[in-house]
C-alpha positions in Angstrom: 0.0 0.0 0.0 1.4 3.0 -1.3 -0.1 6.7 0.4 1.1 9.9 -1.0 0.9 12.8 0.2 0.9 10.9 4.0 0.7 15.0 5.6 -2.5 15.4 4.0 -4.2 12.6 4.7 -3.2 12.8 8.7 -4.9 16.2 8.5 -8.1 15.6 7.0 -8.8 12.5 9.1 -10.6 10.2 6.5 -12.4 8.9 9.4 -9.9 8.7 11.8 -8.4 6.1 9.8 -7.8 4.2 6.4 -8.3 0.7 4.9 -6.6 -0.6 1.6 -8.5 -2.5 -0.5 -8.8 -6.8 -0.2 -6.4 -8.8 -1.1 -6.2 -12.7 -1.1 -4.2 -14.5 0.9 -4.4 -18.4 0.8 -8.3 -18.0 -0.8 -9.6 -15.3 2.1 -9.9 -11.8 1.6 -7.8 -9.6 4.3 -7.5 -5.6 4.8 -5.0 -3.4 6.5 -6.7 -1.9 8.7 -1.2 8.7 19.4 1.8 8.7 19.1 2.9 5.8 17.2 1.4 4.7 13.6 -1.1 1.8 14.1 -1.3 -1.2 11.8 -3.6 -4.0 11.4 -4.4 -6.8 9.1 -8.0 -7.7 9.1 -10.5 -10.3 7.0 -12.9 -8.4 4.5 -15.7 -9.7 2.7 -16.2 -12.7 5.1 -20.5 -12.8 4.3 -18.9 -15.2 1.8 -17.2 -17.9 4.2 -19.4 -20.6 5.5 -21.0 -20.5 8.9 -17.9 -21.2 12.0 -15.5 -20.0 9.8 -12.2 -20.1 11.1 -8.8 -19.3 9.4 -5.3 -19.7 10.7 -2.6 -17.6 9.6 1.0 -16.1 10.3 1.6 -12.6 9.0 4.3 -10.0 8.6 4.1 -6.0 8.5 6.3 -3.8 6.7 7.7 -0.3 6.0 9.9 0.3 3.5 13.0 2.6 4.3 12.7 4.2 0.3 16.6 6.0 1.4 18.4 2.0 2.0 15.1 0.5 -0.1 14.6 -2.4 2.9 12.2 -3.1 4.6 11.6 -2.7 8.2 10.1 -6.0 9.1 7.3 -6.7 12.2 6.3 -10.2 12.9 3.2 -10.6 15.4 3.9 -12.1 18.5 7.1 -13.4 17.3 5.5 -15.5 14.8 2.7 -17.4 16.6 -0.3 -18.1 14.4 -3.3 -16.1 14.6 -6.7 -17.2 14.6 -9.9 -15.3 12.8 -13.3 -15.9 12.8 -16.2 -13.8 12.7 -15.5 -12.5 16.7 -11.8 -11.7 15.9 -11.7 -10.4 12.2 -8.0 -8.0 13.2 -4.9 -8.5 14.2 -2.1 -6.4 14.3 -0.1 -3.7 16.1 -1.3 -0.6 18.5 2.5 0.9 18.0 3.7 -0.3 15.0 6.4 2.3 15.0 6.7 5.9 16.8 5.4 8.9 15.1 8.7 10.8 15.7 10.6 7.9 13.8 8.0 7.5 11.5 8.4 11.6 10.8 12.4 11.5 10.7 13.0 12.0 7.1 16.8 9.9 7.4 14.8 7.1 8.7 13.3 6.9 5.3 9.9 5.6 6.4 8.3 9.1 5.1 10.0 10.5 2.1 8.6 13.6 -0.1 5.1 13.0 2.2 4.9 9.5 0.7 5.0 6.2 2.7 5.1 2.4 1.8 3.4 -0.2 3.8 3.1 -4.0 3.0 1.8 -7.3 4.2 2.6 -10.9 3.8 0.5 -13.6 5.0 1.2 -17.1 5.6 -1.9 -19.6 5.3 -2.3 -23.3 4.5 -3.5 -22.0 0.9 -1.6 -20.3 -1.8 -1.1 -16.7 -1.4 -1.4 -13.6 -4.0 -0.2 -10.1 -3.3 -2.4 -7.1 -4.6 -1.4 -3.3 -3.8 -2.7 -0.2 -4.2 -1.9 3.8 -4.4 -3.8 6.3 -2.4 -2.8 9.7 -3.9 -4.6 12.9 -1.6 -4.7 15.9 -3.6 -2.1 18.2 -2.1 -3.7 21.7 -4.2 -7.4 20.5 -4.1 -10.0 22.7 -6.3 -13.7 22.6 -6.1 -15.7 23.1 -9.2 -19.5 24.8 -9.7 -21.7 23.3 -12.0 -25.0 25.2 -12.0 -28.1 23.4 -13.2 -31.3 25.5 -14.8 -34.7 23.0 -14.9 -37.7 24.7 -17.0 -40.9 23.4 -16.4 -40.2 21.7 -13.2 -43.9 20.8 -12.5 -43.6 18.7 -15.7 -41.4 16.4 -14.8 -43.5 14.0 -13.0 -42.0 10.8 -11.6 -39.1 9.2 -11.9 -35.8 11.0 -11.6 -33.9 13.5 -14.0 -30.0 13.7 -14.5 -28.0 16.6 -15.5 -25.8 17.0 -18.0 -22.2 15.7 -17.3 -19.9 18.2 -16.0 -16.1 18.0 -15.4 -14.6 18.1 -11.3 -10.9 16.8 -10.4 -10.5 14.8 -13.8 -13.8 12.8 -13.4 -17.4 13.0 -14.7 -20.2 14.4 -12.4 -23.8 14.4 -12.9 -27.1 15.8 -10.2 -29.9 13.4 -10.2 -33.3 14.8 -9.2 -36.3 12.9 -8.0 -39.3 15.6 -7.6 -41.3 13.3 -6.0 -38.5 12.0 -3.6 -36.7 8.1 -3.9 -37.7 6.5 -0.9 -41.0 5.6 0.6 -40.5 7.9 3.7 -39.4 10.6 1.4 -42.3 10.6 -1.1 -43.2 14.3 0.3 -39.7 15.9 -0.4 -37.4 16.2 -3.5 -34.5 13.9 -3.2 -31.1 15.0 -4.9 -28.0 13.2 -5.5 -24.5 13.2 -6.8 -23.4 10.8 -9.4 -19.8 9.7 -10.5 -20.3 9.1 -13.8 -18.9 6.6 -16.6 -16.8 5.3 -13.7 -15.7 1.8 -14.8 -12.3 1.3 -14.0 -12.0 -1.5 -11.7 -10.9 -1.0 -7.5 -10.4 2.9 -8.3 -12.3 4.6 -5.4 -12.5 8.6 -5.7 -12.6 10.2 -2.3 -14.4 13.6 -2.9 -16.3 16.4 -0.9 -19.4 18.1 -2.3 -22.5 20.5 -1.2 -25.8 20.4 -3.2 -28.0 23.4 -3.0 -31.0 24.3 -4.3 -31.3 28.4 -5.0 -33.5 31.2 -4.0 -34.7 33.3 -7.1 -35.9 35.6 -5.1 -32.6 36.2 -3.2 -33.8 35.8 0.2 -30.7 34.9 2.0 -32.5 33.3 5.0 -33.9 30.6 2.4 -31.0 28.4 1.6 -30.9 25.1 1.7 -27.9 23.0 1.1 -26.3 20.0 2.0 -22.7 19.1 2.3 -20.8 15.4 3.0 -17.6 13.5 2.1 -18.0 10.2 0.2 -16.1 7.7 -1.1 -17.2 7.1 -4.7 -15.9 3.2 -6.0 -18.7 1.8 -8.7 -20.2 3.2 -12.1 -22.7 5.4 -11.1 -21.9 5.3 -7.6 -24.1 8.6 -6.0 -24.5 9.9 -2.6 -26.8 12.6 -1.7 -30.1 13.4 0.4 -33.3 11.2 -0.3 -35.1 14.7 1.8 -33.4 17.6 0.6 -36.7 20.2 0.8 -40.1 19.3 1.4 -42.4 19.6 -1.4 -44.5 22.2 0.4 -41.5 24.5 0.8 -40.4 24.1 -2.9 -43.6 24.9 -3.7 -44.1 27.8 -1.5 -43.8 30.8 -4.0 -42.1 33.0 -0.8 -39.2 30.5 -0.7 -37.9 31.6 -4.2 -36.9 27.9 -5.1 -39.5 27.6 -7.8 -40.2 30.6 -9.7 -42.3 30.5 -12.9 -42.1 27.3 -13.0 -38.1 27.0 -13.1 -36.1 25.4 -10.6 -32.3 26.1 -10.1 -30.2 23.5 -8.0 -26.3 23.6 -8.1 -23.5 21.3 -7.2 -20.1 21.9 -5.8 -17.5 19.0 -6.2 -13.8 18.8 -4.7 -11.9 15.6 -5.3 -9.5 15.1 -2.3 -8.0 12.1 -3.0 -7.8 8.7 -5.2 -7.2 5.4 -4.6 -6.1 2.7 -7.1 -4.4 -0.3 -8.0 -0.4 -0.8 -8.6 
């Protein structure tokens, strides 16, 4: 697992910590999961495995010293095999190494804000090695795309996409339900973003985004807008707000949202980082 741009990632706390993707070791699916860098190895996609599951394995954690180009080497427990099964899916080290040798540039471990961890694991199968990049965008822009809907009250059922617009090198569309997407949402319009013609395979796009829907009137206490961060991994992955506004305040004409008939929503996309294979 390479991670670029280490700094930035530490700083914007992709939920306070992050996961590589799976790769197979003897036929099962593991992940990587205050002072001191933390590092786990941890069974994914285990829904798969049977019922009692249990898998028996002796693994080893690395860093890589990129000035000598070795590795620095952590066995668990000095070997000893570890057992997983659905109540113990991790193992792996609390303190793994010390922040301030970690942050010591002629260790080697952290070299132009890039770092390279790895994992070998030892089963009673035949084992594979898969890797990935995680590359946080150091200069991160966001990018407005402004959508104009004409005869809103037309649109009926269903949903309605926008046309594709352009945000950190990727496709982006706004999907629109007028009549809302879920069953408790049927009474408010539901809006979403879409990553679109996504298809390369493991690449996740890590990106933060506000939808809004505008006042016409220019009411500044009328605003409605939502913001998140999502990780966006599958063609036509979305994430958005099944209850955005209720239909009764869309409709109200001293909101401003819907006037003479036209409705103007707008999205604001900042791609923050990338992960994919290597």
């Amino acid at each position: 697992l390479r991670i670029k741009s280490f700094s930035l990632l530490a700083q914007k706390a992709v939920h306070k910590k992050y996961e590589s993707g799976a790769f197979e070791a003897g036929g099962y699916k593991c992940k990587n999961v205050k002072d001191h860098i933390s590092l786990y190895l941890e069974m994914a996609d285990t829904c798969s495995l049977t019922f009692g599951w249990e898998v028996y394995a002796v693994f080893r954690l690395f860093l890589l010293d990129q000035n000598q180009d070795i590795y620095l080497v952590v066995q668990d427990a000095l070997g000893k095999e570890r057992r997983f099964n659905g109540l113990k899916l991790q193992w792996g080290l609390d303190q793994f190494i010390p922040l301030e040798a970690f942050n010591d540039s002629t260790n080697g471990y952290l070299v132009k804000d890039t770092c390279v961890f790895g994992a070998e694991v030892f089963v009673k199968e035949r084992s594979r090695v898969k890797g990935e990049c995680l590359s946080m965008e150091k200069y991160a822009y966001s990018s407005k795309y402004v959508w104009k809907i004409d005869n809103f009250s037309k649109l009926g059922a269903g949903y309605k996409e926008s046309q594709a617009f352009g945000a950190g090198n990727h496709k982006w569309k706004i999907e629109l339900h007028p009549a809302g997407i879920d069953i408790g949402a049927a009474d408010h319009l539901s809006m979403f973003l879409i990553l679109e013609n996504f298809t390369v395979e493991n690449v996740q796009v890590y990106a933060e985004f506000t939808l809004r829907i505008w006042d016409q009137l220019g009411q500044s206490m009328n605003l409605f807008k939502v913001k998140y961060k999502f990780w966006f991994h599958t063609p036509k992955s979305s994430w958005g707000c099944p209850r955005f506004v209720s239909l009764s305040e869309l409709n109200d004409p001293e909101t401003g949202f819907l006037v003479n008939d036209v409705c103007v929503v707008e999205a604001e996309v900042t791609v923050l980082g990338i992960s994919e294979p290597i």
